[in-house]
CHARMM internal coordinates of N, CA and C (Angstrom, degrees):
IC EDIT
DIST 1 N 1 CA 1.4521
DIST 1 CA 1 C 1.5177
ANGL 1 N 1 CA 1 C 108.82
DIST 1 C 2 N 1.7629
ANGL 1 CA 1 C 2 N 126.79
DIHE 1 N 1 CA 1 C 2 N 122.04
DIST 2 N 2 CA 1.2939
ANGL 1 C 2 N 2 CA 117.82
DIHE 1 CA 1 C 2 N 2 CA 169.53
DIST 2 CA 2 C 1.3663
ANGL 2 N 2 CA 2 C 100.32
DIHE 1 C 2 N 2 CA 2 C -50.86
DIST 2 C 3 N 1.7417
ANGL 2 CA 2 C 3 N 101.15
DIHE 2 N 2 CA 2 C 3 N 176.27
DIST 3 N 3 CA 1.5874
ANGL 2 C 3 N 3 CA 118.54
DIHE 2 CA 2 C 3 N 3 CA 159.41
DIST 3 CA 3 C 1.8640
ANGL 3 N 3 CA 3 C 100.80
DIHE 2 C 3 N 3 CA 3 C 66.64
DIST 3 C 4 N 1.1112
ANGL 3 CA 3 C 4 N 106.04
DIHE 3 N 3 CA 3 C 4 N 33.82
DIST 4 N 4 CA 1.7204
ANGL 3 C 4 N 4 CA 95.76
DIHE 3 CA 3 C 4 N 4 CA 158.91
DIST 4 CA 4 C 1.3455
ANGL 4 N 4 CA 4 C 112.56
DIHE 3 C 4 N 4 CA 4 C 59.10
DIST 4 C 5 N 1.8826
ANGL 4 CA 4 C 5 N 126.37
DIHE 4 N 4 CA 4 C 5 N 11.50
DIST 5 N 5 CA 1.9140
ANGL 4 C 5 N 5 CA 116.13
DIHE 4 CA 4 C 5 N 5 CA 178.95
DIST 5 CA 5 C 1.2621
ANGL 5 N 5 CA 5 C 90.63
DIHE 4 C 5 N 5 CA 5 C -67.55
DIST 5 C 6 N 0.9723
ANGL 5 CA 5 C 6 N 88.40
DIHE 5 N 5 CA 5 C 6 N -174.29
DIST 6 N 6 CA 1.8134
ANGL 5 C 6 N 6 CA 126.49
DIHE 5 CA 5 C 6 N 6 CA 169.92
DIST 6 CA 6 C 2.0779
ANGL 6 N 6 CA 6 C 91.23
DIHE 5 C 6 N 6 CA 6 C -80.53
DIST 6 C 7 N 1.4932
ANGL 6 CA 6 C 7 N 83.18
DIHE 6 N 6 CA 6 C 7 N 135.95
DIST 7 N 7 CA 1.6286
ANGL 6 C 7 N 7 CA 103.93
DIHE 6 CA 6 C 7 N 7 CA 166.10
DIST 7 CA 7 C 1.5987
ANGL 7 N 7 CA 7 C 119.51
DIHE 6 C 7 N 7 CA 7 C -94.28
DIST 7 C 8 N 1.3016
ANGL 7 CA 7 C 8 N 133.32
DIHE 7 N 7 CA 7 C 8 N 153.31
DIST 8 N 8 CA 1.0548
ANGL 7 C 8 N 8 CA 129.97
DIHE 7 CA 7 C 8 N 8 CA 133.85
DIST 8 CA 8 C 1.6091
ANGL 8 N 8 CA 8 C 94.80
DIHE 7 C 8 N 8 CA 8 C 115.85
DIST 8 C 9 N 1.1774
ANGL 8 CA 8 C 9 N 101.23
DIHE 8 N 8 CA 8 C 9 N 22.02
DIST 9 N 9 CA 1.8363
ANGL 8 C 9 N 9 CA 96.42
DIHE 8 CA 8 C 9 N 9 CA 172.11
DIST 9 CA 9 C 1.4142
ANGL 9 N 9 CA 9 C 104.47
DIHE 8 C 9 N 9 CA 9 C 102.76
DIST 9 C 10 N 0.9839
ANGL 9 CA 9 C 10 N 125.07
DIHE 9 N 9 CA 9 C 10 N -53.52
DIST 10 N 10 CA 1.1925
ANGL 9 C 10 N 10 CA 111.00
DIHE 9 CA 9 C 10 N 10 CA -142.20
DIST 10 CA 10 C 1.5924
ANGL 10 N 10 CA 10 C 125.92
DIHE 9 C 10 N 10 CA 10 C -66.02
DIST 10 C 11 N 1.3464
ANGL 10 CA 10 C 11 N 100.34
DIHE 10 N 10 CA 10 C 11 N 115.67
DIST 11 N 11 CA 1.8581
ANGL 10 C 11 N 11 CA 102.77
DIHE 10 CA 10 C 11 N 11 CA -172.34
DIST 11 CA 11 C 1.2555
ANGL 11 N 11 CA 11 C 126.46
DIHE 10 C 11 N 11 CA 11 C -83.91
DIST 11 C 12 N 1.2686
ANGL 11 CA 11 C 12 N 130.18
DIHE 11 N 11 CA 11 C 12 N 31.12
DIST 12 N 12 CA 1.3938
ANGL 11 C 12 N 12 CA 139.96
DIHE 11 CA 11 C 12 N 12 CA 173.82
DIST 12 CA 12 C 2.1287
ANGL 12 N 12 CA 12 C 92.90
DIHE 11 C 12 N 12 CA 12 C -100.68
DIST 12 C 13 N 1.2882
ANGL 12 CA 12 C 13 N 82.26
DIHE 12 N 12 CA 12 C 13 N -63.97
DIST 13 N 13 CA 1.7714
ANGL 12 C 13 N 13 CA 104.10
DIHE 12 CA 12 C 13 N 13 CA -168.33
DIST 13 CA 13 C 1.6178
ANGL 13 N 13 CA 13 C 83.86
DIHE 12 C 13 N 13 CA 13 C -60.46
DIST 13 C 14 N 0.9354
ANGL 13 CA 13 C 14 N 125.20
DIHE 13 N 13 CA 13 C 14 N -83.78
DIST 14 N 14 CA 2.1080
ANGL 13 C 14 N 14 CA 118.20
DIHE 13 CA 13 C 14 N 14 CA -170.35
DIST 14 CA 14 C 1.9287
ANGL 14 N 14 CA 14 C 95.00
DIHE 13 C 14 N 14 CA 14 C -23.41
DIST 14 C 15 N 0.9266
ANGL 14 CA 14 C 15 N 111.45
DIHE 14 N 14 CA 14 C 15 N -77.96
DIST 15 N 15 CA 1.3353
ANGL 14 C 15 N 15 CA 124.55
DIHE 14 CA 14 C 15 N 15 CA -163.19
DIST 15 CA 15 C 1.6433
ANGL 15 N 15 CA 15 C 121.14
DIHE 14 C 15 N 15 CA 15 C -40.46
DIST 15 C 16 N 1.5679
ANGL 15 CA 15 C 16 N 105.08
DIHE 15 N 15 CA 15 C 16 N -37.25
DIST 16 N 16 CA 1.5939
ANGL 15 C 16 N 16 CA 120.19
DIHE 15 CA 15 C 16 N 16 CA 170.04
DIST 16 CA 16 C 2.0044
ANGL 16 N 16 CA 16 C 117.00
DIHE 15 C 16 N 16 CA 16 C -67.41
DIST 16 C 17 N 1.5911
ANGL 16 CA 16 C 17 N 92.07
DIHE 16 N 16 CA 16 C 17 N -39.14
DIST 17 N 17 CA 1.1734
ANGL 16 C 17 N 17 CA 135.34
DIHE 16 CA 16 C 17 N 17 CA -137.00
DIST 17 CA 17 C 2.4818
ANGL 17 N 17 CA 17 C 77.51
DIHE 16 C 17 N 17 CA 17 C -81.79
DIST 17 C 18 N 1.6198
ANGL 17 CA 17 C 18 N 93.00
DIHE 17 N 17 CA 17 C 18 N -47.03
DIST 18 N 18 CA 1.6189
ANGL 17 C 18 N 18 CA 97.42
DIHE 17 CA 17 C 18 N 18 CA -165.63
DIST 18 CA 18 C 1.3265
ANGL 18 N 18 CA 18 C 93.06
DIHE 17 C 18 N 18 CA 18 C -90.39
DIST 18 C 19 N 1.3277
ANGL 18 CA 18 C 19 N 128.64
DIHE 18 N 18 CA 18 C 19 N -47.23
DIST 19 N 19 CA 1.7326
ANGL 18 C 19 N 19 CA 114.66
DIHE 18 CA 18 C 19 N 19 CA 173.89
DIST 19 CA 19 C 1.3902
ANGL 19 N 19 CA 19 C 134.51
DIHE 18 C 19 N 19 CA 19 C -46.16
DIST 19 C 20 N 1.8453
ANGL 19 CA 19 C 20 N 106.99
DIHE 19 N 19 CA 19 C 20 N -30.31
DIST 20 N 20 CA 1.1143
ANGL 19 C 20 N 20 CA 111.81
DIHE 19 CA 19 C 20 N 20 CA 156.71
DIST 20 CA 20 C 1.6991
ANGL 20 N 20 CA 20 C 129.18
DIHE 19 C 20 N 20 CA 20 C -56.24
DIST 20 C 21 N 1.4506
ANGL 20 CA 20 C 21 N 99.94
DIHE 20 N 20 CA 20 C 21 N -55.99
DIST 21 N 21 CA 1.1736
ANGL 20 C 21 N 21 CA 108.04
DIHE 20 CA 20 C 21 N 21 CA 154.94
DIST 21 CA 21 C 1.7405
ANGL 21 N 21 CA 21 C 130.81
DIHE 20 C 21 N 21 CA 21 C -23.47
DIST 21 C 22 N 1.1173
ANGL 21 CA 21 C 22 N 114.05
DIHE 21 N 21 CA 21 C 22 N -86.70
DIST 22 N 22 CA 1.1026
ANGL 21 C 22 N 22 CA 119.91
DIHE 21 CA 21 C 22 N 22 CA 159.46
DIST 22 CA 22 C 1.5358
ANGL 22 N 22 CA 22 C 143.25
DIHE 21 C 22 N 22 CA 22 C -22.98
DIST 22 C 23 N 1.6303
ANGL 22 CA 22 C 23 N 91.25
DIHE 22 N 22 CA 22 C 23 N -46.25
DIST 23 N 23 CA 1.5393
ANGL 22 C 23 N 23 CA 108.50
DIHE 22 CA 22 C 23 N 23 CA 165.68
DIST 23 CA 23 C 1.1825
ANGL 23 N 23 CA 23 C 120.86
DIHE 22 C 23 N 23 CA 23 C -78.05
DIST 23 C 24 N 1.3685
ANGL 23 CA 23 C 24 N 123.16
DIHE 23 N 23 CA 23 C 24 N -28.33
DIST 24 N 24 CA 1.2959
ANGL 23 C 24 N 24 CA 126.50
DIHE 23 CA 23 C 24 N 24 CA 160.42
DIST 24 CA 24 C 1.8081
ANGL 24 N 24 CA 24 C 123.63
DIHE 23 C 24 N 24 CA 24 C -59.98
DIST 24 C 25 N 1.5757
ANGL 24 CA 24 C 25 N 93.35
DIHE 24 N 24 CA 24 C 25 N -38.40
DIST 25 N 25 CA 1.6978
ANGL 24 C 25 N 25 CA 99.12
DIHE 24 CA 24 C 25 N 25 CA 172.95
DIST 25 CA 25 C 1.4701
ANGL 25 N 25 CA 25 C 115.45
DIHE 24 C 25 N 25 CA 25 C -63.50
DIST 25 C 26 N 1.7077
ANGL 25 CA 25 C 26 N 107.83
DIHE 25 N 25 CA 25 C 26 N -36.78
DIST 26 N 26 CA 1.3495
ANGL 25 C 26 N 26 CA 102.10
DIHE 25 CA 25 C 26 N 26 CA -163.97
DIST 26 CA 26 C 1.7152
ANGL 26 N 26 CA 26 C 113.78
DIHE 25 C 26 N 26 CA 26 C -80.93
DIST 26 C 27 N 1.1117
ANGL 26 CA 26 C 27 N 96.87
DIHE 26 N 26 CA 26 C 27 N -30.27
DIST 27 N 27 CA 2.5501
ANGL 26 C 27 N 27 CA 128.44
DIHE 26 CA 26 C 27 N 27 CA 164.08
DIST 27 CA 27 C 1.5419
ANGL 27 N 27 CA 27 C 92.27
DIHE 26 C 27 N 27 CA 27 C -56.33
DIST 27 C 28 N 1.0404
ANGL 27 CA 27 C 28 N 109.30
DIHE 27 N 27 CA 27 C 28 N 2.66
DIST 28 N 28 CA 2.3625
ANGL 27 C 28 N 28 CA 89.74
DIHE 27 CA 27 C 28 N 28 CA -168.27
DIST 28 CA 28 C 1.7930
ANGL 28 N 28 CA 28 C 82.46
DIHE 27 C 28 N 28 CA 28 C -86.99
DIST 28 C 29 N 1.2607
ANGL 28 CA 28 C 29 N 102.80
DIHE 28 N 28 CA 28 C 29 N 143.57
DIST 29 N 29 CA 1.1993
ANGL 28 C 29 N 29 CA 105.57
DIHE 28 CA 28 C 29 N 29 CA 166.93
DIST 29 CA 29 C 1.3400
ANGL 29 N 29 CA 29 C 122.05
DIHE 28 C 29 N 29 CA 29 C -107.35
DIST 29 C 30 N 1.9016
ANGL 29 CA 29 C 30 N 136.32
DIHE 29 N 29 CA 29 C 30 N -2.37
DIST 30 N 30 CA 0.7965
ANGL 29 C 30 N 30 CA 123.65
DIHE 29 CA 29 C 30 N 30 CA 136.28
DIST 30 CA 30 C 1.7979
ANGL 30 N 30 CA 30 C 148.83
DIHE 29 C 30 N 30 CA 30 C -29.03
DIST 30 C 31 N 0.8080
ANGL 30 CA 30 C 31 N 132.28
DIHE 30 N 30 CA 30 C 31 N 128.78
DIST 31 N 31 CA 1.3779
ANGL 30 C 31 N 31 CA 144.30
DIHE 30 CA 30 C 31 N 31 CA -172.26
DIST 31 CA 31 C 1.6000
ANGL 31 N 31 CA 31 C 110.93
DIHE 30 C 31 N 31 CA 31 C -58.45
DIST 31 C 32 N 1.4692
ANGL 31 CA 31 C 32 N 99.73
DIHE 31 N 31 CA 31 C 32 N 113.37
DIST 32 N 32 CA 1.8739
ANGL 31 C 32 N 32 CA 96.45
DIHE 31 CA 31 C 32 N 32 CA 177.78
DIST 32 CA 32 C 1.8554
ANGL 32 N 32 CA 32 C 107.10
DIHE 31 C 32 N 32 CA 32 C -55.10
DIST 32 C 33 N 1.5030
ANGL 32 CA 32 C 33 N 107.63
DIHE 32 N 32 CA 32 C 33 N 155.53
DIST 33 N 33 CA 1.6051
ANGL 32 C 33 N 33 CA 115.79
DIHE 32 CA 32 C 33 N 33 CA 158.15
DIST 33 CA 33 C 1.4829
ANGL 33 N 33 CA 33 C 94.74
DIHE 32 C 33 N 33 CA 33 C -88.99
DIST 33 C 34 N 1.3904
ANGL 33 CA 33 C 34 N 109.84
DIHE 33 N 33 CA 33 C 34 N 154.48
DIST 34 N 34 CA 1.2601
ANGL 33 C 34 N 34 CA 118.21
DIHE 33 CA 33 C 34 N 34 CA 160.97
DIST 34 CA 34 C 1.6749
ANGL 34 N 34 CA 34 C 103.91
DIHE 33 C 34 N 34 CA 34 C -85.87
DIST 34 C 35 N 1.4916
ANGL 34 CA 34 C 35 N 84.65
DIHE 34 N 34 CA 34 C 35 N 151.93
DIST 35 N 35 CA 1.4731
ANGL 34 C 35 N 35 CA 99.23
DIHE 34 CA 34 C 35 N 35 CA -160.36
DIST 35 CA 35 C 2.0737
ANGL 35 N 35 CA 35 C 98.39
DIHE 34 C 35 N 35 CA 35 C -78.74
DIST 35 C 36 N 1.0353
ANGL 35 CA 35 C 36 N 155.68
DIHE 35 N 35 CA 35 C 36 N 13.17
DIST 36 N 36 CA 1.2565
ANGL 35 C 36 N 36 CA 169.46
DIHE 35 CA 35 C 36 N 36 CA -43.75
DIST 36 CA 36 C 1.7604
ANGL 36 N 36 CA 36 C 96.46
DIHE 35 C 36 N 36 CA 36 C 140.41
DIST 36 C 37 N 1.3696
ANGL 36 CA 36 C 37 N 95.96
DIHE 36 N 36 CA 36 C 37 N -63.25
DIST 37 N 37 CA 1.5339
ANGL 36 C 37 N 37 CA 112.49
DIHE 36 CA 36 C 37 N 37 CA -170.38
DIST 37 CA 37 C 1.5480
ANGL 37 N 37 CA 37 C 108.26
DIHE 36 C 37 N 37 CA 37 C -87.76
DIST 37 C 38 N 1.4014
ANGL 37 CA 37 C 38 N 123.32
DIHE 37 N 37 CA 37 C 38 N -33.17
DIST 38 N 38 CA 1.4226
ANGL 37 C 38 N 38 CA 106.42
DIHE 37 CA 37 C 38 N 38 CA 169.77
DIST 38 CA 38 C 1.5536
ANGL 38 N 38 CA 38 C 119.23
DIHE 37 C 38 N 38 CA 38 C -81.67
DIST 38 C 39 N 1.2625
ANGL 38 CA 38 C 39 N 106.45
DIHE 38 N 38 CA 38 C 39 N 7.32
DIST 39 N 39 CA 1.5336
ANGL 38 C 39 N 39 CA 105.08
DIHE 38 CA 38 C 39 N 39 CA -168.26
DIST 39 CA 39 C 1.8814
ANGL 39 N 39 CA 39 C 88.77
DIHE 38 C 39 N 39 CA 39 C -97.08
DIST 39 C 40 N 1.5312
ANGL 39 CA 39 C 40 N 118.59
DIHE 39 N 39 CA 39 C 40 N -47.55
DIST 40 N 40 CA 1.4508
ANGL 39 C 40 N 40 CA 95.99
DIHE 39 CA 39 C 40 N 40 CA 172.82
DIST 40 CA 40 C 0.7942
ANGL 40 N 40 CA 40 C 117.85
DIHE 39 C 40 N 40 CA 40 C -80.12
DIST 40 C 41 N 1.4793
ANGL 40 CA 40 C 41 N 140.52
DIHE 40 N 40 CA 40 C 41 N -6.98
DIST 41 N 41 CA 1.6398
ANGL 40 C 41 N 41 CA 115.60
DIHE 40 CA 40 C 41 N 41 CA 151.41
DIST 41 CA 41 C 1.3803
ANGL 41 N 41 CA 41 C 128.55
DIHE 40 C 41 N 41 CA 41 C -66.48
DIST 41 C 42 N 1.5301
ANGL 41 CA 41 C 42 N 122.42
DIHE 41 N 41 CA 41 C 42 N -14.04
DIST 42 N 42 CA 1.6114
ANGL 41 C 42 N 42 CA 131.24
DIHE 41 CA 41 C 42 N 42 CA 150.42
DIST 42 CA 42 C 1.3090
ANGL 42 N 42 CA 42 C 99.75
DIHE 41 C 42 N 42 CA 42 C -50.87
DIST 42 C 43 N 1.1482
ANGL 42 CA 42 C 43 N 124.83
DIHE 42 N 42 CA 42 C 43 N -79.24
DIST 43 N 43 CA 1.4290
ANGL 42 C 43 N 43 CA 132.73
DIHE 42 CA 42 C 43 N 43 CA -156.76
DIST 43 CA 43 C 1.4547
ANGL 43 N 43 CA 43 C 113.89
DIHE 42 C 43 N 43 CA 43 C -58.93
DIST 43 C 44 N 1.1926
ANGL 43 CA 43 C 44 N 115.69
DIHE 43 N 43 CA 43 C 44 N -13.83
DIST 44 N 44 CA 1.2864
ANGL 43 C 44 N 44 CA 124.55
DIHE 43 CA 43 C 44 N 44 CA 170.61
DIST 44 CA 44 C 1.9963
ANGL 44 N 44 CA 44 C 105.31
DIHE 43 C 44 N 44 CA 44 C -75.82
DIST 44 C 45 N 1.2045
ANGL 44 CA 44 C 45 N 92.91
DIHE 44 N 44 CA 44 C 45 N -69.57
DIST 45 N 45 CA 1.4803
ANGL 44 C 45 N 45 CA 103.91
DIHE 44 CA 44 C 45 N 45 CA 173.76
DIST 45 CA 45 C 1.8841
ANGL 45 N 45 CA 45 C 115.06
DIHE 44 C 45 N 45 CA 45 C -42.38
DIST 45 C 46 N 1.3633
ANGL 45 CA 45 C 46 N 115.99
DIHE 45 N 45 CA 45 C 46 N -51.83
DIST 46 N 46 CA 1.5900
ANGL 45 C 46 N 46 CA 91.78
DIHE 45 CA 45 C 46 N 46 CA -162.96
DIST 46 CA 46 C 2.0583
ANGL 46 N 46 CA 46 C 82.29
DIHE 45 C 46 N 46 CA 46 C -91.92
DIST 46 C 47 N 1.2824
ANGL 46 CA 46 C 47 N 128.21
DIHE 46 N 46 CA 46 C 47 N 29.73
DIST 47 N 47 CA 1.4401
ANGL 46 C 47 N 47 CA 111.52
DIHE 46 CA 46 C 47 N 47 CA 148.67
DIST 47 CA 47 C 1.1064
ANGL 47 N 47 CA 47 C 116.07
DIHE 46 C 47 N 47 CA 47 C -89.06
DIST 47 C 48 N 1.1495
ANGL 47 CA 47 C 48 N 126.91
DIHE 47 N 47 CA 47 C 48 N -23.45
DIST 48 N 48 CA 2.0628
ANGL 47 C 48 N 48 CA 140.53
DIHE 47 CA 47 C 48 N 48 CA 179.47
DIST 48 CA 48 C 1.3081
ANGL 48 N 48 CA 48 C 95.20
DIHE 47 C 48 N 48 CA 48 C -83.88
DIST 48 C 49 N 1.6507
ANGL 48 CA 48 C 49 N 139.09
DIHE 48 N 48 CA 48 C 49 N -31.52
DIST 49 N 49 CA 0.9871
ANGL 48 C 49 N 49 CA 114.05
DIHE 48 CA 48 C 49 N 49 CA 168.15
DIST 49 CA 49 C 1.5762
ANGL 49 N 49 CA 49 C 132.96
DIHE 48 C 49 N 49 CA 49 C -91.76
DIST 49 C 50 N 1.6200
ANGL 49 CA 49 C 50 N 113.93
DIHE 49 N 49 CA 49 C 50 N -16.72
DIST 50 N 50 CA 1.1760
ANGL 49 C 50 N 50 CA 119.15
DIHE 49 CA 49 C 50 N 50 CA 159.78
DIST 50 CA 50 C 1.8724
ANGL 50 N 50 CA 50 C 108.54
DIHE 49 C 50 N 50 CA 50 C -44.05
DIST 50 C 51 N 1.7140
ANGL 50 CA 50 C 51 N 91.42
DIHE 50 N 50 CA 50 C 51 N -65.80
DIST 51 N 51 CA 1.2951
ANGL 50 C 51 N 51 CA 91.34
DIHE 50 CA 50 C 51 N 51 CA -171.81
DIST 51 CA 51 C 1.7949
ANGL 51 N 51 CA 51 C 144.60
DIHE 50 C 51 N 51 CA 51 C -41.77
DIST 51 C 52 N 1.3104
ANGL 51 CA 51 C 52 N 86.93
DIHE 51 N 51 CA 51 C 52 N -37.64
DIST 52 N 52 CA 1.3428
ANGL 51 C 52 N 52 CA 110.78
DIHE 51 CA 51 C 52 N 52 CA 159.85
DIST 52 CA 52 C 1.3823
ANGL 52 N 52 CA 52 C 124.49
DIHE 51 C 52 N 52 CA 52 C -49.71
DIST 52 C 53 N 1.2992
ANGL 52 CA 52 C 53 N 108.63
DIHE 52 N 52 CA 52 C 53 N -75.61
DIST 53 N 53 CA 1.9366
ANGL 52 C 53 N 53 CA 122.67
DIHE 52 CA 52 C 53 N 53 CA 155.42
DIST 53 CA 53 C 1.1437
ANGL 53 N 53 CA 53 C 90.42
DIHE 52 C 53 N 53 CA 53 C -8.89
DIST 53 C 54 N 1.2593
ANGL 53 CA 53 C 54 N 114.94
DIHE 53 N 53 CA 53 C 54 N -101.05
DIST 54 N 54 CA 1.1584
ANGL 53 C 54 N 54 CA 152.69
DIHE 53 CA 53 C 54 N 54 CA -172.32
DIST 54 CA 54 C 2.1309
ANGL 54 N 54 CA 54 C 101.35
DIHE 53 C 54 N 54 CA 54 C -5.28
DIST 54 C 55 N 1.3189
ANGL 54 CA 54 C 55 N 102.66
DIHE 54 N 54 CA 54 C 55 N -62.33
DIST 55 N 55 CA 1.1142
ANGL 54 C 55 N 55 CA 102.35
DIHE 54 CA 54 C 55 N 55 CA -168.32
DIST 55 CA 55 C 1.5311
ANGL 55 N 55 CA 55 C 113.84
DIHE 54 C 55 N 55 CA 55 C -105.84
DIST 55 C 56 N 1.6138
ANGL 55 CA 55 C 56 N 118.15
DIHE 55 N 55 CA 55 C 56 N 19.44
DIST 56 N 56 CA 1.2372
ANGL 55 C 56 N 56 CA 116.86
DIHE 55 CA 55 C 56 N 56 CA 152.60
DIST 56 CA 56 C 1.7755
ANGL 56 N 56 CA 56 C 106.47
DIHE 55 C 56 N 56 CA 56 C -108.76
DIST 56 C 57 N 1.3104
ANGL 56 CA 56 C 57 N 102.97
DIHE 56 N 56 CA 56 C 57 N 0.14
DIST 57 N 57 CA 1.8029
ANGL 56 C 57 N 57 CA 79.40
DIHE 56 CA 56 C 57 N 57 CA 156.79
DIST 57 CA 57 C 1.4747
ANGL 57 N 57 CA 57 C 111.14
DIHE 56 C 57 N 57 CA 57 C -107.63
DIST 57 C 58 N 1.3475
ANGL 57 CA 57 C 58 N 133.87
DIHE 57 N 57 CA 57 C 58 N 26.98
DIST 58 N 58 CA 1.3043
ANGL 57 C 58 N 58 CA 130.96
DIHE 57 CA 57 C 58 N 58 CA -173.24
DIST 58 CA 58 C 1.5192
ANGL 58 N 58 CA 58 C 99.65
DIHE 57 C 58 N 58 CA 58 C -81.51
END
COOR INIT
IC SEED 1 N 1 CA 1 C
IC BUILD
């Protein structure tokens, strides 16, 4: 299982295992990004990387 669950089925342990999770996401006291703003900083990024490509196969 990515992300550190519990392996092997077991749905008691998954289930403790993601609520924790969660509760920990929702306890973070850091400040969400809006999701708006990480998408143009993606879009920023795979344009520097197109670009790049771009000009090491020229």
């Amino acid at each position: 299982m990515c992300g550190g669950g519990p392996a092997g089925g077991e749905e008691a342990a998954y289930t403790a295992w993601l609520r924790a999770r969660l509760q920990a996401s929702t306890d973070d006291p850091r400040s969400s990004i809006p999701h708006e703003e990480v998408m143009a900083g993606m879009r920023e990024r795979i344009a520097r990387i197109k670009a790049r490509k771009s000009m090491q196969s020229a």
